[in-house]
C-alpha positions in Angstrom: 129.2 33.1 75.9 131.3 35.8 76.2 133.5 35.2 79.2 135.5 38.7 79.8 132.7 41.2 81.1 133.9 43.9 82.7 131.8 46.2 85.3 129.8 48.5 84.6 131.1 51.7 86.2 129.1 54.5 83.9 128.7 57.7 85.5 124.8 56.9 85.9 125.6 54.1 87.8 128.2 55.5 90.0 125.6 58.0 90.7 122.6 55.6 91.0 124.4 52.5 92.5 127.4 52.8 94.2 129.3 55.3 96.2 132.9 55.7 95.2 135.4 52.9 96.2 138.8 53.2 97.7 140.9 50.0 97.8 142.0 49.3 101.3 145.0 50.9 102.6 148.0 47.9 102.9 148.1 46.7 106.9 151.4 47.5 108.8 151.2 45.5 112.2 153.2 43.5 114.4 150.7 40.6 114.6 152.2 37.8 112.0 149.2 36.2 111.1 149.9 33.9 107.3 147.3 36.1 106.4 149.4 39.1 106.3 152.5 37.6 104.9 153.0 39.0 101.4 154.6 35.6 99.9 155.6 35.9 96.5 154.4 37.5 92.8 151.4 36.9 90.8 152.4 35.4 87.7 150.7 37.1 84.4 147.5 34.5 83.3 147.1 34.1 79.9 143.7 35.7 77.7 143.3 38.8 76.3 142.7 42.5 78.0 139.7 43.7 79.3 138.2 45.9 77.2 138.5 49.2 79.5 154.8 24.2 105.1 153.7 21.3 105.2 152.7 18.2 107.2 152.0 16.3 104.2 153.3 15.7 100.6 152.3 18.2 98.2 152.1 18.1 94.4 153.4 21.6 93.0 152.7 21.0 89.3 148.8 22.6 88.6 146.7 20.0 87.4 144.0 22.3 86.1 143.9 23.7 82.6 144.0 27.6 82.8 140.4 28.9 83.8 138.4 31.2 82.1 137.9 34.8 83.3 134.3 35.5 84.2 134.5 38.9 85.6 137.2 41.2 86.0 138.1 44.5 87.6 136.8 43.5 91.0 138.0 45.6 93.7 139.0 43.6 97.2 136.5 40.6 96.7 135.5 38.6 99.1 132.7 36.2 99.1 130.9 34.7 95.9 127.1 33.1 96.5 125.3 31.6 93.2 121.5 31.3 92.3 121.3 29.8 88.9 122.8 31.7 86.5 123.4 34.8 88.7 126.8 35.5 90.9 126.8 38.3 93.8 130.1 39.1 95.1 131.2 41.5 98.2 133.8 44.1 97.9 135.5 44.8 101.3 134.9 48.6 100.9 131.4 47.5 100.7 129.7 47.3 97.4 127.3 43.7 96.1 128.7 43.0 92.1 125.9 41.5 90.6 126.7 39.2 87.4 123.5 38.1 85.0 125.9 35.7 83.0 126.5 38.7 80.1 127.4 41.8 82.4 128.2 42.5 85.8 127.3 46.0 88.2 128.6 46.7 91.2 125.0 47.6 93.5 125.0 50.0 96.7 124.8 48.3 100.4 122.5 50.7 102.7 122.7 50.1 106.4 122.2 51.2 109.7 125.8 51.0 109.9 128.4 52.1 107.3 130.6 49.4 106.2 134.4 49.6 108.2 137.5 49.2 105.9 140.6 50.4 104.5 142.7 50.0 107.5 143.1 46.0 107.3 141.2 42.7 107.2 137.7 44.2 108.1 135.2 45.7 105.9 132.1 43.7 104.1 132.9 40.1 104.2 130.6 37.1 104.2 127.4 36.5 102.2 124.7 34.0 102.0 121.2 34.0 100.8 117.9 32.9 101.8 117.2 29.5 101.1 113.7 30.7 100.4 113.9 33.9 98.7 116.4 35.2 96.4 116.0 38.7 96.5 116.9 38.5 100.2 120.7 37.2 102.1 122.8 38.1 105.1 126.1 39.9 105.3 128.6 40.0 107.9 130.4 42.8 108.2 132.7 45.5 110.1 131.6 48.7 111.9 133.6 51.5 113.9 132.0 52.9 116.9 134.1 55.0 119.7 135.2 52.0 121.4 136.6 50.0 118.3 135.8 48.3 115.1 132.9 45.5 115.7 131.4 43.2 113.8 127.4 42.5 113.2 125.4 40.0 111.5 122.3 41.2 109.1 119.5 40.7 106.8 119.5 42.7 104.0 117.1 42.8 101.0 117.4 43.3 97.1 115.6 46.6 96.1 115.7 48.2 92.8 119.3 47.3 92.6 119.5 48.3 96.0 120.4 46.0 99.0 118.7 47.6 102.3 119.1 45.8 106.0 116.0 44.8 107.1 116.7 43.0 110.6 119.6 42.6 113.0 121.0 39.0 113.5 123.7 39.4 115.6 125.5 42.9 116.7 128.8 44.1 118.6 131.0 40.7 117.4 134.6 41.9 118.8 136.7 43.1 115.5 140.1 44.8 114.7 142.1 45.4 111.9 142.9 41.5 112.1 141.2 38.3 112.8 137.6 39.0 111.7 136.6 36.1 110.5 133.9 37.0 108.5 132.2 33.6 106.5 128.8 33.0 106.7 126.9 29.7 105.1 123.4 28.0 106.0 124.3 24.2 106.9 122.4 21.3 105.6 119.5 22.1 108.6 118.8 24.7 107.8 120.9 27.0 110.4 123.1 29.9 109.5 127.1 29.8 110.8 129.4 32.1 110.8 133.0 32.2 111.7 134.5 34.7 113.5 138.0 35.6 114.6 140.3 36.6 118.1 139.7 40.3 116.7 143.9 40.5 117.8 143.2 39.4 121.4 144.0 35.5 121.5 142.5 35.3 125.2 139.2 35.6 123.5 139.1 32.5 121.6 139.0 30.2 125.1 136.7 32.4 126.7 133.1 30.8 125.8 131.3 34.3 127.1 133.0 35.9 124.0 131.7 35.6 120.7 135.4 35.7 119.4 137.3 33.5 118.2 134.4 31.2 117.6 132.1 29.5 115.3 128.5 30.4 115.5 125.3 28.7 114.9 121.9 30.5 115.1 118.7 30.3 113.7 117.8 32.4 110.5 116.1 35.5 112.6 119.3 35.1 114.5 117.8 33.4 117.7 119.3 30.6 119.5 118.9 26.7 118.5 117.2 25.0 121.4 120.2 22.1 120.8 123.2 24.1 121.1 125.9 23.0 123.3 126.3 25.9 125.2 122.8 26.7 127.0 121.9 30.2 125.9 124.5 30.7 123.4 125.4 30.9 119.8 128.9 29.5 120.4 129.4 25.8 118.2 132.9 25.3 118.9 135.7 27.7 120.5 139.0 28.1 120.7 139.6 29.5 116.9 142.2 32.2 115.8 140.4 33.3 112.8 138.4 30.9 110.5 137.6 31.6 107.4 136.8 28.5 105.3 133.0 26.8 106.2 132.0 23.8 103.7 129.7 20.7 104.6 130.7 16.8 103.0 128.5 14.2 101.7 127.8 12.8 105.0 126.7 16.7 106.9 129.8 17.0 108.2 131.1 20.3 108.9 134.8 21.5 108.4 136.6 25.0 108.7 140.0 26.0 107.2 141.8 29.0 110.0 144.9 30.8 109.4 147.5 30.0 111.9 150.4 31.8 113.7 153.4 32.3 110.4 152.5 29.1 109.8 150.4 26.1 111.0 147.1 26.8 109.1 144.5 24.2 109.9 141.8 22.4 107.9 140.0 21.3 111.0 136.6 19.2 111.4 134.0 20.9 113.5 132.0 19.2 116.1 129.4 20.7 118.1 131.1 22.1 122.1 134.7 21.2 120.7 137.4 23.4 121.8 140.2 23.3 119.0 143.0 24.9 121.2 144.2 28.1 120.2 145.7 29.9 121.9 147.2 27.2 123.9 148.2 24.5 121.0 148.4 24.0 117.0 149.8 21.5 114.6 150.3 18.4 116.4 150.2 19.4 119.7 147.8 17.8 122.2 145.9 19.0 125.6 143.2 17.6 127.6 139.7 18.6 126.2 141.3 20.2 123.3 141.1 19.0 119.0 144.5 19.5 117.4 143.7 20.2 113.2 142.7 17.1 111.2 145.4 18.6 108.5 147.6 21.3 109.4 150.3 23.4 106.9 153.7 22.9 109.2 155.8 25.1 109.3 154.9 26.8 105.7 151.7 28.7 105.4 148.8 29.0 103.0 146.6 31.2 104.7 143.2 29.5 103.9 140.1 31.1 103.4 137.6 30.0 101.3 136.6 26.6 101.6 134.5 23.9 99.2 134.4 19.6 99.0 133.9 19.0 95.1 131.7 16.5 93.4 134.8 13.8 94.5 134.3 14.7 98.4 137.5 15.9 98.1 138.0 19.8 99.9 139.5 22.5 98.2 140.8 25.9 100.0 142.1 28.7 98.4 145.6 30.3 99.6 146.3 33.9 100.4 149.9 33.7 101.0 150.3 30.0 99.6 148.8 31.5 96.3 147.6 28.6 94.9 144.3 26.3 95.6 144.4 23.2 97.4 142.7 19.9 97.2 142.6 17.7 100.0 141.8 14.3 101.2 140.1 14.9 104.6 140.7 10.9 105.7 144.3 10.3 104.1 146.0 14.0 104.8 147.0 13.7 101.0 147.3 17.3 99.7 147.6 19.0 95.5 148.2 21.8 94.1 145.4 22.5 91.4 145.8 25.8 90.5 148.7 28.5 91.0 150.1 31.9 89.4 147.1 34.1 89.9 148.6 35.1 93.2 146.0 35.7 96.0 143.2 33.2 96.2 140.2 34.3 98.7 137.2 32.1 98.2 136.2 29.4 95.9 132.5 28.3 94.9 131.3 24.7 93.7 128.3 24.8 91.9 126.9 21.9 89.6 130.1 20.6 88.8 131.9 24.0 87.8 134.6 25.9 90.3 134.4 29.5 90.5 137.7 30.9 92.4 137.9 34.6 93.5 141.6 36.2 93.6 142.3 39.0 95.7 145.4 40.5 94.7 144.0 44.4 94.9 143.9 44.5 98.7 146.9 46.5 99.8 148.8 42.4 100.0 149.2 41.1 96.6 150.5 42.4 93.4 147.8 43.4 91.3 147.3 43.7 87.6 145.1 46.1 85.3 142.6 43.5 85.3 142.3 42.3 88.9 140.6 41.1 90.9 138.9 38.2 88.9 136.3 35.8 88.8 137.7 33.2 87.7 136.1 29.4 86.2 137.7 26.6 85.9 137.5 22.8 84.9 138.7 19.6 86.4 
């Protein structure tokens, strides 16, 4: 197979497809989330041109071989689902690339709302699809109105290479130009979750009226579980800054990577009513009724986001500002280095024994190439 495609941006696609993109402007703020801390220089992969810190010990060396590039030219990525053969990714500005496994398209988004970004971490974000029907997922993603950015949960449906909202899930999610959260993923019972962040107001994340600052749990059409440990709400656990990492083990347990303050990012394991602390502890700190992080960073930062356990039950989390993809061992704290110099990693996919790992070097933080952003695959 022929692993570098690049997208197909012809002039009857751009006219048929997709609206024009603009990568998002680089953020300028006084909030020093790790997200926003621009650590370092991508280091040139090898492969030919497209055709157009811590509280642990950690091993620096990469222990991966270098992966393959699957798709290239990828502008702000963030989220990557899979259905067989067949990858969708979201762009932040607000475009679905479809890949077939020989060529990828970037396909239009139409909704009731129009897609806010450019101005810093909002814009389209999370995806998941439909256990039941492929043609059909959910998206989470920013909107501006006249009192602020907010973000809103949907349905959306695949239509002649068109994805149209069909349904409302969740709406008027507090959002800002940081801390949006943003990951969405259907747990092993069949309920959807999604993370969500302070939106740049930390006093959110203890209040359990707000949905910021939070992890969520609903039913498909968005209703309430009849289980959930708040009567009447969709809040799972509180007390978040911004999560961005959602992944399941073996055993159903549920566990969330959040970016931390400079530093202190936390791989954290998520129990139903839990409150895990911000903004009142982090790292090792301890408070009645409150969760300090299973495995935090220290004072050095990686930024998590994307968040996976591989066929070992081990979890691996990709880096933003650490720049390099993680493997951990959720019972011993033991942490790896297993992949570095492709500069910002956003998500990371396990599918049938394969990694996929998105980088995200094009959104106004990193240090992009002609070639970014990338799919990329790689091998244990």
């Amino acid at each position: 197979m022929k692993w570098m495609i690049s997208l197909l941006i012809m002039t009857a696609l751009l006219a048929s497809c997709e609206s024009p993109l603009q990568a998002p402007a680089k953020e300028s703020n006084d909030e020093q989330s790790s997200e926003d801390e621009l650590d370092g220089n991508k280091q040139d992969s090898q492969g030919s041109s497209i055709d157009e810190n811590k509280s642990n010990d950690t091993t620096s060396t990469q222990l991966l071989d270098q992966p393959k590039t699957v798709v290239d030219q990828l502008e702000s990525p963030w989220d990557i689902v899979k259905n067989g053969e067949e990858f969708y990714i979201t762009e932040r500005a607000g475009t679905i690339v479809h890949f077939d496994g020989e060529s990828a398209e970037r396909q239009s988004l139409q909704l009731e709302r129009e897609v806010a970004s450019g101005q810093g971490e909002e814009g389209l974000l999370g995806m998941v699809l439909d256990p039941d029907d492929e043609e059909k997922a959910y998206i989470y993603h920013t909107y501006q109105t006249a009192d602020g950015l907010f973000n809103r949960i949907v349905a959306i449906e695949l239509d002649d290479r068109k994805w149209k909202e069909t349904g409302v899930l969740v709406d008027e999610i507090p959002g800002g130009r940081i801390h949006d959260g943003g990951r969405l993923a259907i747990g092993p019972n069949g309920y959807l979750f999604a993370t969500t962040g302070d939106a740049g107001n930390d006093q959110l994340s203890q209040d359990t009226d707000s949905l910021a600052g939070k992890i969520l749990r609903m039913n498909l059409d968005g209703s309430i579980p009849d289980d959930q440990p708040f009567k009447g709400s969709l809040v799972y656990s509180y007390g978040h800054r911004n999560p961005q990492g959602l992944t399941w083990n073996e055993n159903g347990e549920l566990y969330s990577s959040e970016h931390g303050s400079s530093a202190y990012d936390e791989i954290n394991h998520i129990e139903p009513g839990n409150n895990y602390g911000w903004p009142v502890i982090r790292g090792d700190e301890t408070e009645k009724n409150m969760k300090a992080p299973t495995i935090h960073s220290g004072e050095e930062t990686w930024a998590p986001s994307g968040s996976a356990f591989d066929d070992s039950g081990n979890l691996l989390v990709t880096g933003l500002a650490g720049q390099s993809l993680y493997r951990f061992d959720v019972e011993s704290g033991n942490e790896e280095v297993l992949l570095e110099n492709h500069g910002r990693l956003r998500d990371i996919l396990v599918a049938n024994g394969e990694i996929y790992v998105l980088t995200n070097n094009t959104d106004g933080r990193g240090n992009p190439d002609e070639s970014d952003d990338l799919l990329l695959k790689i091998a244990e």
